[in-house]
C-alpha angles and dihedrals in degrees: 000000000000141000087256095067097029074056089051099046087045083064095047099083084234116151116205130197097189129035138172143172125176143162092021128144094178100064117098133168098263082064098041094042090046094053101037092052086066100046103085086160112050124133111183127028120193107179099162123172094346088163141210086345106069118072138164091288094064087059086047083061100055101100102166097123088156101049124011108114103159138046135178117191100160121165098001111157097186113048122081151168099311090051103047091044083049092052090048105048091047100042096036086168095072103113096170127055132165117194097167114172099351096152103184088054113087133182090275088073094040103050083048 
C-alpha cells in the first residue's frame, strides 16, 4: 500500500469500521492523514510499524469521537507524547491502546 491509494480511498466516499496497516515502509503521513480524515466512522485502527512514515500528525488527523474504540500503534518509532494526548482527547471513546514499544512516548503521555 501507498499514500497514493490510501489518497485515493480516502476519495471514494467509503466508510470503514476496521483499518490496518502494518509492515509498511510506503506509507507516510500525507497518505494517512489523507485516509483517516475521511473515516468518521471507524472503529478499530491498527497502524503497527509503520516506520519511519507515520509520525505524530497522522494521529492529529484521527477525528472518530463517536466511534473509535480501539487503537494499535505497536512499534512505532516516530510518534510520541503530543500525538497520542492528542488521539485521546479527541477520540475519549478509545478503550483500548496499545502503545508497545513506542519508544519516543513516555508516562507523561499515558497518565494524561
Amino acid at each position: 500500500i501507498t499514500d497514493r491509494v490510501l489518497t485515493q480511498l480516502s476519495k471514494c466516499g467509503c466508510h470503514l469500521f476496521h483499518f490496518e496497516v502494518v509492515q509498511c515502509r510506503n506509507v507516510t503521513d500525507e497518505g494517512l492523514t489523507n485516509f483517516l480524515r475521511s473515516q468518521p466512522v471507524l472503529q478499530e485502527l491498527k497502524l503497527s510499524k509503520v516506520n519511519p512514515g507515520m509520525t505524530d500528525s497522522s494521529l492529529f488527523a484521527i477525528q472518530c469521537a463517536e466511534t473509535l474504540k480501539t487503537v494499535n500503534l505497536l512499534r512505532n518509532q516516530h510518534i510520541g507524547d503530543s500525538g497520542v494526548v492528542a488521539l485521546v482527547q479527541r477520540n475519549p471513546l478509545i478503550r483500548d491502546l496499545n502503545l508497545s514499544w513506542t519508544s519516543k512516548v513516555t508516562t507523561q503521555a499515558v497518565v494524561a
